[in-house]
BAMINU-966062 format. One record per residue: residue in three letters; residue number from 0; x, y, z of N, C-alpha, C, O in turn. Coordinates in steps of 0.2 Angstrom, whole numbers, m for minus. Layout:
REM BAMINU-966062
Ala NUM X Y Z X Y Z X Y Z X Y Z
...
REM end
This chain:
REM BAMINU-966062
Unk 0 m53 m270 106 m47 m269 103 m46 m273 97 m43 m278 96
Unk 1 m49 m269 92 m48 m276 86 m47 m270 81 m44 m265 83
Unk 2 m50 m271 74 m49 m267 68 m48 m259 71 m43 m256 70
Unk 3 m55 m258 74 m58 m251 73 m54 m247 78 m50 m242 77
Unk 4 m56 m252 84 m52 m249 93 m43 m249 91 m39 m245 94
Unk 5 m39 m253 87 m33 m256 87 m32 m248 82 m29 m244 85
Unk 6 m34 m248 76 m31 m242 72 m32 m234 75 m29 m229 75
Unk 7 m39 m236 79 m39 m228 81 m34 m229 88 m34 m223 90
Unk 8 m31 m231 93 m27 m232 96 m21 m230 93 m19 m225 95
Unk 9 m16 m234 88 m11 m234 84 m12 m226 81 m8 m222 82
Unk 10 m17 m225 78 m17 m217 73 m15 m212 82 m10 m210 84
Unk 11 m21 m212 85 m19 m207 90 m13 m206 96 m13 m201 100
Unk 12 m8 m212 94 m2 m213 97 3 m213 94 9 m215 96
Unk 13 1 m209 85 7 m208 81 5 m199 81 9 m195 82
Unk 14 0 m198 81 m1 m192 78 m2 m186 83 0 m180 82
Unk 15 m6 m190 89 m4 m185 95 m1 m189 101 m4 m189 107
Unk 16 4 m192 101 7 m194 106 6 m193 116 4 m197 120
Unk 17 8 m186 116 8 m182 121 0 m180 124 m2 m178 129
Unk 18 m4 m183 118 m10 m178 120 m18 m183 124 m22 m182 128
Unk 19 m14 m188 121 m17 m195 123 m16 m198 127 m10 m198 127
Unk 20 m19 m203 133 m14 m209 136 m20 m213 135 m26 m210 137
Unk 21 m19 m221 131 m22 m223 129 m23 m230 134 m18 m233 137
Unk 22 m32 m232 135 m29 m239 138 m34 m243 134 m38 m241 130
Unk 23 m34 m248 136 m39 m253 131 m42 m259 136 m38 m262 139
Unk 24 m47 m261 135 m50 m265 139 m54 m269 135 m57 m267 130
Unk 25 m55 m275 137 m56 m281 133 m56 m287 135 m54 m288 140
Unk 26 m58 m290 134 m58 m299 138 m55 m302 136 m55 m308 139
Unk 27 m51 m302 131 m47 m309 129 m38 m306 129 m35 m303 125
Unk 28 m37 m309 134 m30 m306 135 m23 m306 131 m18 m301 130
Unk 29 m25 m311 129 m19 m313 122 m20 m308 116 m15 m307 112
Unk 30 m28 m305 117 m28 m300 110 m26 m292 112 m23 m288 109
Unk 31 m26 m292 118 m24 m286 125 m16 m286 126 m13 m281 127
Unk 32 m14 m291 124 m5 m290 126 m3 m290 118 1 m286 116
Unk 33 m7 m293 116 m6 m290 106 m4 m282 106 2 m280 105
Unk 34 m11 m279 108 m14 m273 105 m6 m268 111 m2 m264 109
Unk 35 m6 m272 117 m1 m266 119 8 m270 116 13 m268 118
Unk 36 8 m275 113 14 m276 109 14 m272 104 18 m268 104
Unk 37 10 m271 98 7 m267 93 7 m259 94 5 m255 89
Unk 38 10 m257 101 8 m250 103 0 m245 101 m1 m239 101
Unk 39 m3 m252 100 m11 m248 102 m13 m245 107 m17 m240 106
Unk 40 m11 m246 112 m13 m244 119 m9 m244 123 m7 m250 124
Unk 41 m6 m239 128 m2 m238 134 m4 m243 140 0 m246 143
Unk 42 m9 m244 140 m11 m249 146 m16 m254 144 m21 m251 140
Unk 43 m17 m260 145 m21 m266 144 m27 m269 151 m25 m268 157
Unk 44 m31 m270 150 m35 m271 157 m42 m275 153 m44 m274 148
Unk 45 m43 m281 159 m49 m285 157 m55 m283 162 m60 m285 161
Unk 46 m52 m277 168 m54 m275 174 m59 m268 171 m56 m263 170
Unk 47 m68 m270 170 m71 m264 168 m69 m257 172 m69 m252 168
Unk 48 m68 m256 178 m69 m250 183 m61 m245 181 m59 m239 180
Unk 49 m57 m252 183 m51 m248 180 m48 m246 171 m43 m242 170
Unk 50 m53 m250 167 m51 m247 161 m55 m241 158 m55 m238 152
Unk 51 m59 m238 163 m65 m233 160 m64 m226 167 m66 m221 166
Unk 52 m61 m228 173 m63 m223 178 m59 m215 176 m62 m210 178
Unk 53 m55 m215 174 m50 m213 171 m50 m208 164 m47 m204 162
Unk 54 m55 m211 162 m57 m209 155 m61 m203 153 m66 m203 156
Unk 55 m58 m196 149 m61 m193 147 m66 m193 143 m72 m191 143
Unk 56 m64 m197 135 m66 m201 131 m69 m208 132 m64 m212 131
Unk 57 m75 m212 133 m72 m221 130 m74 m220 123 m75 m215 120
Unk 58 m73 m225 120 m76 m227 114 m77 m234 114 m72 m238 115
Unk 59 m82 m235 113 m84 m244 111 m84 m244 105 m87 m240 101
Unk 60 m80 m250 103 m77 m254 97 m82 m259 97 m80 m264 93
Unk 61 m88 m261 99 m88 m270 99 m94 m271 94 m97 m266 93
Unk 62 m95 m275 91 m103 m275 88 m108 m272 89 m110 m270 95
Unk 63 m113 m271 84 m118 m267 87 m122 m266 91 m125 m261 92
Unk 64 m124 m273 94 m127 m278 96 m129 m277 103 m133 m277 107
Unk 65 m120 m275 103 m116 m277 112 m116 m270 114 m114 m269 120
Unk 66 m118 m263 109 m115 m256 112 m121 m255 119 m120 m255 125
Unk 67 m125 m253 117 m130 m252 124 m130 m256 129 m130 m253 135
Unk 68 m129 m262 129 m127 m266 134 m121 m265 138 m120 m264 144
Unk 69 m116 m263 132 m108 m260 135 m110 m254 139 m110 m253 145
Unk 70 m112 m250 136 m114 m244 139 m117 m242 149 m117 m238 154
Unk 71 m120 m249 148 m123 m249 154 m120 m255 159 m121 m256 164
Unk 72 m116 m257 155 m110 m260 162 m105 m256 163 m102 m257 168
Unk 73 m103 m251 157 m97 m245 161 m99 m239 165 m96 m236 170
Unk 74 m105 m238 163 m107 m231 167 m109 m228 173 m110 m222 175
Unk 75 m109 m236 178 m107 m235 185 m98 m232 185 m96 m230 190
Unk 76 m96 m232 182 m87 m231 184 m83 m227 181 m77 m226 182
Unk 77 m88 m225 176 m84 m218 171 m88 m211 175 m93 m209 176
Unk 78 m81 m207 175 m82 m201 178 m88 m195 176 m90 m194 170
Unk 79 m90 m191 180 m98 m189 177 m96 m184 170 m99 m182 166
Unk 80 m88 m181 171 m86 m177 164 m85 m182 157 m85 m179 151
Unk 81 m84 m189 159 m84 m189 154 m88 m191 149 m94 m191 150
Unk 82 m85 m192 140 m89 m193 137 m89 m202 134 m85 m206 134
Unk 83 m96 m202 130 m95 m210 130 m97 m209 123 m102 m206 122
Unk 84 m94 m212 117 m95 m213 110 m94 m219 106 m88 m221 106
Unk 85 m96 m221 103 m95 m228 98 m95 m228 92 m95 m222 88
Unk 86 m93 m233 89 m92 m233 79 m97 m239 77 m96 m242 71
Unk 87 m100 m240 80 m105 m243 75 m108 m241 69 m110 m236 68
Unk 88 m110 m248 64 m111 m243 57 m119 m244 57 m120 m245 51
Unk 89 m124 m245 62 m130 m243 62 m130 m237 65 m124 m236 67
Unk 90 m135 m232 66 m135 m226 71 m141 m227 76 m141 m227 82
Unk 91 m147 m226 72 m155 m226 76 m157 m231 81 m159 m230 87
Unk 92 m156 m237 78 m157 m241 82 m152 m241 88 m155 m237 93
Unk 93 m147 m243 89 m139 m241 93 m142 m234 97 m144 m234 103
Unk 94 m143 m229 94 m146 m225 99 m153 m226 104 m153 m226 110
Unk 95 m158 m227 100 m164 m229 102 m161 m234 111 m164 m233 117
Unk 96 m157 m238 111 m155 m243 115 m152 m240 120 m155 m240 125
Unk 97 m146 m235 118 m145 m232 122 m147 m227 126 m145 m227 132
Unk 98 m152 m223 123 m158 m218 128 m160 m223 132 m159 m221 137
Unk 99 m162 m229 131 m167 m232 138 m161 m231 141 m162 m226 145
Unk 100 m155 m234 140 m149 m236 147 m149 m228 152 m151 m229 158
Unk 101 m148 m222 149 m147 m216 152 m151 m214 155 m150 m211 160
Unk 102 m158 m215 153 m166 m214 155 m165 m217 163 m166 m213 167
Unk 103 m164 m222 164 m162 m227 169 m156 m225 173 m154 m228 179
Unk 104 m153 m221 172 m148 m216 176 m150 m208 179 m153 m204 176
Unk 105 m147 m208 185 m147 m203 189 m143 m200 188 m143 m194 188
Unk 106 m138 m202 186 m130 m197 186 m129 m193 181 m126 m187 181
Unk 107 m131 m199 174 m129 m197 168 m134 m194 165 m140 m195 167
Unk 108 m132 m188 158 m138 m189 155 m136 m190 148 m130 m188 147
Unk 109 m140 m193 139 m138 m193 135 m135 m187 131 m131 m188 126
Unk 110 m137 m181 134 m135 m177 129 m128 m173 131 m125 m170 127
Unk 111 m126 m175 138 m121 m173 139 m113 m179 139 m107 m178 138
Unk 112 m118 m184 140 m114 m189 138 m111 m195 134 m107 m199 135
Unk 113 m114 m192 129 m114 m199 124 m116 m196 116 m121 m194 114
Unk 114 m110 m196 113 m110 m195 106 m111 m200 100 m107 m204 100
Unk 115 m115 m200 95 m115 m207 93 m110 m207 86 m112 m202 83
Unk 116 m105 m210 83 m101 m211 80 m100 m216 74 m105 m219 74
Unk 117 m98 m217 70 m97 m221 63 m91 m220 59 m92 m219 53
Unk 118 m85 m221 60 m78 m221 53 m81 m224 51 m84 m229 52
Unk 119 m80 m220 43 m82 m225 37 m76 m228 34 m73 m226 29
Unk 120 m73 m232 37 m67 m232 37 m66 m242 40 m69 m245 44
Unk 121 m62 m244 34 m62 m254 39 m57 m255 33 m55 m251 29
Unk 122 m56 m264 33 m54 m269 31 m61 m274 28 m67 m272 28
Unk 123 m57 m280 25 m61 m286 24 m57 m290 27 m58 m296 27
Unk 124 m50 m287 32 m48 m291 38 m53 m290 44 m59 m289 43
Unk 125 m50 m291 52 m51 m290 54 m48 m294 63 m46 m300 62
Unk 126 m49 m292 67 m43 m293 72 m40 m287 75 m42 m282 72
Unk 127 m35 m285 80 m30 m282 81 m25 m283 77 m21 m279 74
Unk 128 m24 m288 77 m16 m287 70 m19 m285 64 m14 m283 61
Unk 129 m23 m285 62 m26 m280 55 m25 m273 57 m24 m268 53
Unk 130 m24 m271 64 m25 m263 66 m20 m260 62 m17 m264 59
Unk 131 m19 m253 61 m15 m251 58 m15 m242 56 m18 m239 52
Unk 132 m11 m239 59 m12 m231 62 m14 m228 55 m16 m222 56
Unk 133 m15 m228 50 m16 m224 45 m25 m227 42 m28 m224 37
Unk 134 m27 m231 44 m34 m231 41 m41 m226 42 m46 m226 40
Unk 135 m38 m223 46 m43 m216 45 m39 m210 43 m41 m205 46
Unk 136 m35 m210 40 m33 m204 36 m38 m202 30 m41 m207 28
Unk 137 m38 m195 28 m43 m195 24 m51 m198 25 m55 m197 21
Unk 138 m53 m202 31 m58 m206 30 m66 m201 33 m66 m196 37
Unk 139 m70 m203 32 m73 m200 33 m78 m201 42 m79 m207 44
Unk 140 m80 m199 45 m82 m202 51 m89 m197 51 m90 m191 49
Unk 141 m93 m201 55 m100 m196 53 m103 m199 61 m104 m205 63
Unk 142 m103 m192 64 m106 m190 72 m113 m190 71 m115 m186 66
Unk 143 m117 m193 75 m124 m192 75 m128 m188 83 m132 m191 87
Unk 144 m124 m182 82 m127 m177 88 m135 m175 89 m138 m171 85
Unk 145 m140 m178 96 m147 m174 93 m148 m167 96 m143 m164 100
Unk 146 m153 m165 95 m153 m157 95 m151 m154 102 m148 m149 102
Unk 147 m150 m157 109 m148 m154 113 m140 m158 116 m137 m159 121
Unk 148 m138 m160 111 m130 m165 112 m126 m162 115 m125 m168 117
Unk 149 m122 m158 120 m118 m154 123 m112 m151 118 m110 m155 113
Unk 150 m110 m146 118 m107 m144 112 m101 m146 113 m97 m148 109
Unk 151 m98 m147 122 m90 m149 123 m89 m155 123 m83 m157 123
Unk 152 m95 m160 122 m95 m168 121 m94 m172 114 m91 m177 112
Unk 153 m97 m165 111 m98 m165 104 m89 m165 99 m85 m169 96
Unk 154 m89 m159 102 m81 m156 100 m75 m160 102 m70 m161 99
Unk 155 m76 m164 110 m68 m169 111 m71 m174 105 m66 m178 103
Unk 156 m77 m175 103 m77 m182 101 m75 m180 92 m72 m184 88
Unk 157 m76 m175 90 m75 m171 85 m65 m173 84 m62 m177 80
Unk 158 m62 m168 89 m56 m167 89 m52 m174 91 m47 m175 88
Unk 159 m55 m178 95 m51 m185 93 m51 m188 87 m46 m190 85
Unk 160 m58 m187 83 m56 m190 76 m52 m187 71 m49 m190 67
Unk 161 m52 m182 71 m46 m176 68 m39 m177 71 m34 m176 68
Unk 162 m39 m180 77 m30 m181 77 m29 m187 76 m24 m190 77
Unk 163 m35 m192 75 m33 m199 69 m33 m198 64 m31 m202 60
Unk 164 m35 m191 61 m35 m192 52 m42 m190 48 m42 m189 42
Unk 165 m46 m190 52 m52 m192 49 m55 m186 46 m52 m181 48
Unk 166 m59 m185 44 m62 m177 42 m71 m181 45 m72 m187 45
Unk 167 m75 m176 46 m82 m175 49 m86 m176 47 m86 m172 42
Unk 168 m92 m180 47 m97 m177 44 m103 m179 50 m104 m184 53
Unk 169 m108 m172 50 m113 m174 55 m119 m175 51 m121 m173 46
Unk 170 m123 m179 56 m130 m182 52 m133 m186 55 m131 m191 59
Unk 171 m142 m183 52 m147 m187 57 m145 m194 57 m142 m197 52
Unk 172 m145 m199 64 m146 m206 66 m149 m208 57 m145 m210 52
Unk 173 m155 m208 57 m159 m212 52 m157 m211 47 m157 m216 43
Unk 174 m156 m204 46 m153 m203 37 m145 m205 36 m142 m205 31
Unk 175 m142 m206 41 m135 m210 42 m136 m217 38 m134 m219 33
Unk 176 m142 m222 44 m145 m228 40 m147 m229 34 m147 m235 32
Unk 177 m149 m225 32 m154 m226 24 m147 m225 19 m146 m228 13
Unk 178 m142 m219 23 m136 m221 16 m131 m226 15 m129 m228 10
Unk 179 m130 m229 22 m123 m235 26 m129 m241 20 m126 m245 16
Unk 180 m135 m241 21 m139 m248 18 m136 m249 13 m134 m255 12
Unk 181 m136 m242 8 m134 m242 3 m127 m245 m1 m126 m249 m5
Unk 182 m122 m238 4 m116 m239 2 m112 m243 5 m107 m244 3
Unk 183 m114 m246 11 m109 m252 13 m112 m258 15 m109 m263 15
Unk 184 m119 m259 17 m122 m262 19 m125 m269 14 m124 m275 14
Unk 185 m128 m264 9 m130 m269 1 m122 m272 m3 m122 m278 m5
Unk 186 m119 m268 m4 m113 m271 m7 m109 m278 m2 m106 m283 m5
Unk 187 m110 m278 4 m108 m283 8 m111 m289 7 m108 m294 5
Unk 188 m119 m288 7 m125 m294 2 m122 m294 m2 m117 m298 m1
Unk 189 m122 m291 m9 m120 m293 m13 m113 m298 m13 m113 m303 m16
Unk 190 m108 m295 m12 m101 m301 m11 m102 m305 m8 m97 m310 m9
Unk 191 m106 m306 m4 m108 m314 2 m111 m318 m4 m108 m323 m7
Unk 192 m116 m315 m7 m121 m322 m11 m116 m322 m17 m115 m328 m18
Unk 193 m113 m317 m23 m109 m318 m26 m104 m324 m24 m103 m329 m28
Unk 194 m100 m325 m19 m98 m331 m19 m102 m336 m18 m101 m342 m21
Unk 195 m108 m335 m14 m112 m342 m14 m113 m344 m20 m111 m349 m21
Unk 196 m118 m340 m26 m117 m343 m33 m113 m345 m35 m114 m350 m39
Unk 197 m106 m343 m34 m99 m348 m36 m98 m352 m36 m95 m355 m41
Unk 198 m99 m354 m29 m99 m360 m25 m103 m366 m28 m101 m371 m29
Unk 199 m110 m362 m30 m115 m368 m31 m116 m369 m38 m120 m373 m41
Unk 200 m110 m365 m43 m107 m366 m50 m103 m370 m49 m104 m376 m51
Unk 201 m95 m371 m45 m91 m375 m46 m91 m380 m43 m86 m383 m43
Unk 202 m98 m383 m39 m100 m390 m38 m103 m394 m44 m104 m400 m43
Unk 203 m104 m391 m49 m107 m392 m55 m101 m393 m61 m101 m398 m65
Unk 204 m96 m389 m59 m91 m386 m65 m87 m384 m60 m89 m378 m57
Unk 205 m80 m387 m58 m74 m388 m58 m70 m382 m59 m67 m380 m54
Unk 206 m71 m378 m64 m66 m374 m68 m70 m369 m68 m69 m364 m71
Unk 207 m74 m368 m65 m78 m361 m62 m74 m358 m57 m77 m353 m56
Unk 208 m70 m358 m54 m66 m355 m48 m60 m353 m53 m58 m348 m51
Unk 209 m57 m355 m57 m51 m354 m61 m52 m348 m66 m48 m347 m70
Unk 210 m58 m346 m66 m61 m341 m72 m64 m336 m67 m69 m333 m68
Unk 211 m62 m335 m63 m64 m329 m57 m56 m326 m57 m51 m329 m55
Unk 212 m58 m319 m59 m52 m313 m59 m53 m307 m58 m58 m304 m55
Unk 213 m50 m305 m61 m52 m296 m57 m57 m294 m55 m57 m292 m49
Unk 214 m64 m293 m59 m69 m288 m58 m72 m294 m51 m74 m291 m45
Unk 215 m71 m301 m53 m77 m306 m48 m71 m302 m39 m72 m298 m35
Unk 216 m66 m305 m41 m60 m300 m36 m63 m296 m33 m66 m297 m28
Unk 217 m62 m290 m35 m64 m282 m34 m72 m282 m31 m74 m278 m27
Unk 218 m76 m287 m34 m84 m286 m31 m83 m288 m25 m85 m285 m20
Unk 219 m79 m295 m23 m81 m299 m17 m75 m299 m12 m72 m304 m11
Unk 220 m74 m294 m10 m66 m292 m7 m70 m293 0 m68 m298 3
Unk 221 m74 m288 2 m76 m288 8 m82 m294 10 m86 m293 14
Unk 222 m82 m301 5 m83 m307 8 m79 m309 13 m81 m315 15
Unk 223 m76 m308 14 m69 m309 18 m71 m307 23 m67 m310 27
Unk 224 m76 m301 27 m75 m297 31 m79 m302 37 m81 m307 34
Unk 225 m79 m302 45 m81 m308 48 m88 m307 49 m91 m303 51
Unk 226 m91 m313 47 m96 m314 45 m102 m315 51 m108 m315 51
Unk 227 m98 m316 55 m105 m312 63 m106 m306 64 m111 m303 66
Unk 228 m99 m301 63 m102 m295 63 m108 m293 59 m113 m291 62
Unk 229 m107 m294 53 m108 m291 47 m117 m294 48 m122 m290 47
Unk 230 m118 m301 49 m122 m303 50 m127 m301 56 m133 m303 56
Unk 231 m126 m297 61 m126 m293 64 m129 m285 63 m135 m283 63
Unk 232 m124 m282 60 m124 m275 55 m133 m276 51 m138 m273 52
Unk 233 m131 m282 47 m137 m281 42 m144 m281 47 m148 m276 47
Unk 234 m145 m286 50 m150 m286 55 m153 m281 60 m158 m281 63
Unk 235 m150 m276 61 m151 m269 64 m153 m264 60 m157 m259 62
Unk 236 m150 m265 53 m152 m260 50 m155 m265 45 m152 m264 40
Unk 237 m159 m269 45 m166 m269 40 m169 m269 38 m171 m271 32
Unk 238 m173 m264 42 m179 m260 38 m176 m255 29 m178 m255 24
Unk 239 m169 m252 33 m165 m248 27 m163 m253 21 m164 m252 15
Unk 240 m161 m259 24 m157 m263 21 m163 m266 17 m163 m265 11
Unk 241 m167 m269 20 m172 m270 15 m176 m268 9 m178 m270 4
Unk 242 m177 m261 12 m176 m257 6 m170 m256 1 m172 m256 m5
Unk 243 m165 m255 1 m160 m255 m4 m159 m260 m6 m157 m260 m12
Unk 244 m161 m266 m3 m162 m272 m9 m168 m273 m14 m167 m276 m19
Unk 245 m173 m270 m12 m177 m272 m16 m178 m266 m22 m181 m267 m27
Unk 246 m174 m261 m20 m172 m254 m27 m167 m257 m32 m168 m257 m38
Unk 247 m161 m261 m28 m157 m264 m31 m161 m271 m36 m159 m273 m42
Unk 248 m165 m275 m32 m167 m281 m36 m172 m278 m44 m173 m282 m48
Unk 249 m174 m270 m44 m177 m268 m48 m173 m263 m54 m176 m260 m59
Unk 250 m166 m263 m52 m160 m262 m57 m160 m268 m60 m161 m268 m67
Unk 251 m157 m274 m56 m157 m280 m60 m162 m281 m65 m162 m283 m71
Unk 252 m166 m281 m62 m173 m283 m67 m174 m281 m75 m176 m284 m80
Unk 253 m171 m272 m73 m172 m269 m78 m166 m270 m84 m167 m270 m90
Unk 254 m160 m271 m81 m156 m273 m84 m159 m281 m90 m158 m283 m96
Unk 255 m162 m285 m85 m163 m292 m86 m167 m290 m93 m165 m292 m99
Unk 256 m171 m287 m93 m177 m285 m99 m175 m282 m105 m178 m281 m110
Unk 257 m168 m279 m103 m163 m278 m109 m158 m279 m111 m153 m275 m113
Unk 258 m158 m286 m110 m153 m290 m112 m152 m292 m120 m147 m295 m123
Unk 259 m159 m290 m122 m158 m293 m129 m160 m285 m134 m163 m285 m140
Unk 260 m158 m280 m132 m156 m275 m134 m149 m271 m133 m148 m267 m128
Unk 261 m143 m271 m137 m137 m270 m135 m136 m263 m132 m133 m261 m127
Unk 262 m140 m258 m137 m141 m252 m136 m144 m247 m131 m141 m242 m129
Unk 263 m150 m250 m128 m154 m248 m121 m146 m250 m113 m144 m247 m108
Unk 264 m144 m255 m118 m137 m257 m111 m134 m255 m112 m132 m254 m106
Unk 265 m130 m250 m118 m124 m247 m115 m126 m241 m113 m124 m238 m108
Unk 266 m132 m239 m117 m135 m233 m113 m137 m232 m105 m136 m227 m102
Unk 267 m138 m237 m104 m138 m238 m95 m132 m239 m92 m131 m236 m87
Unk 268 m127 m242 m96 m120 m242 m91 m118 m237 m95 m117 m234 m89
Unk 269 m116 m233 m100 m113 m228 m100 m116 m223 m95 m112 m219 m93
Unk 270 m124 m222 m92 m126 m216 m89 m121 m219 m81 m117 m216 m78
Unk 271 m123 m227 m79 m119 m230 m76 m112 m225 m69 m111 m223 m64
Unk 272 m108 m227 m78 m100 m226 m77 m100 m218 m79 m94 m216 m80
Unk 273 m105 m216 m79 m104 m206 m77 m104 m204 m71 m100 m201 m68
Unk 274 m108 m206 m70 m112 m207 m62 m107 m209 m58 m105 m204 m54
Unk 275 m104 m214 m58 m97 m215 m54 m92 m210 m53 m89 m209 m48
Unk 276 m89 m207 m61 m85 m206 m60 m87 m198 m56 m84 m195 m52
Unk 277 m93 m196 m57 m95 m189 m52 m97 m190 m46 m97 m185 m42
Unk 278 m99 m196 m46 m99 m197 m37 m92 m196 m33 m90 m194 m28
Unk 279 m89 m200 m37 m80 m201 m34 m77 m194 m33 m74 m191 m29
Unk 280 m78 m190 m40 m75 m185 m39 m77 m178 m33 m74 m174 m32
Unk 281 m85 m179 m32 m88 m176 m26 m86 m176 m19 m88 m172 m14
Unk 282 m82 m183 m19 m81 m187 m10 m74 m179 m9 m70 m179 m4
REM end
């Protein structure tokens, strides 16, 4: 019950009321009487059996780290219709984990019961008091169903995200990785070490922190974001990650080598700032 669990609680408690009885389970109690002070959830529980027996839906919120693990500590106690889905912003790995747990089950099986999930949708907060019903409006959420996924498994996990706000997108596990590396994953690196260069300028020079304004702003917002997840996040997704760094380090490079040409530069950021504005306008 923190960002992800808190807002999609909050959204589907403003938007379908009636349609939801929401509960929330957790281990730290104090962020549990938050979340049901906050009207994130109808009901609070530290008790696995009782916050899942009942459940048509779960959804795990937790890092990516902890989902297959979680998986295979609720799965004695959630009912055999239901379904089990997560928001992690890794997919393949995350999944790959999860088949062993199912594999290892008699009762369940993965394709009837477990949808893999991803809101592109967050803060550079994070907590349940960050939660907040309208953060997947508009937002995008991307389902990673494989070829035999169940279609009614598929659909409640569909239609829950649609009465938070969110609009759909489905996609292979891996080709999900190879884009999240890109678009959320590298820009994360980059705002972590852009502060740490700041940092190891204004040990040097004082008045290096007082010349950081908008643009330096606007790049390192989501350094702020908590940095075990994220630290986490990267490490799952590696292999992609690692690759979009080293695409990215041959941008810089490129740039670096025309530096002393004014023209090849704006030529590159004028194709740049095209490029942008028609990606933005495609979303």
């Amino acid at each position: 019950m923190g960002l992800i669990g808190g807002s999609l609680g909050l959204a589907l408690r403003k938007n379908a009321p009636r349609k939801y009885h929401i509960t929330a389970l957790g281990r730290n109690r104090t962020k549990l009487r938050i979340a049901k002070k906050l009207k994130a959830a109808d009901v609070v529980t530290i008790d696995t059996a009782t916050g899942v027996k009942d459940a048509d839906i779960v959804v795990i919120c937790t890092p990516v780290n902890l989902i297959a693990a979680t998986v295979k500590k609720i799965l004695p106690f959630v009912k055999p219709g239901a379904v089990i889905t997560d928001a992690g912003s890794v997919k393949a790995p995350v999944l790959k984990e999860v088949k062993k747990v199912f594999l290892s089950s008699k009762r369940y099986t993965l394709n009837a019961n477990f949808v893999g999930a991803h809101p592109m949708a967050g803060s550079e907060k994070y907590g349940i008091k960050a939660a907040k019903a309208g953060l997947y409006k508009g937002a995008a959420v991307v389902l990673t169903p494989e070829k035999n996924t169940s279609r009614k498994a598929l659909n409640n996990v569909m239609t829950m995200w649609k009465d938070a706000g969110a609009r759909i997108l489905c996609m292979d596990p891996a080709a999900h990785d190879k884009i999240v590396a890109l678009v959320s994953h590298l820009p994360h690196v980059i705002a972590f070490n852009l502060c740490s260069a700041l940092q190891k300028l204004s040990s040097k020079n004082h008045s290096a922190p007082k010349l950081a304004a908008g643009s330096f702003n606007d790049l390192t917002r989501v350094a702020s974001s908590n940095p075990r997840d994220w630290a986490v996040i990267c490490g799952a997704n590696r292999t992609e990650l690692s690759k979009a760094i080293d695409s990215f380090i041959k941008e810089l490079v490129a740039v670096k080598l025309s530096l002393n040409n004014p023209s090849e530069l704006e030529q590159r950021f004028t194709g740049s700032g095209t490029a942008r504005r028609k990606l933005l306008h495609s979303v």
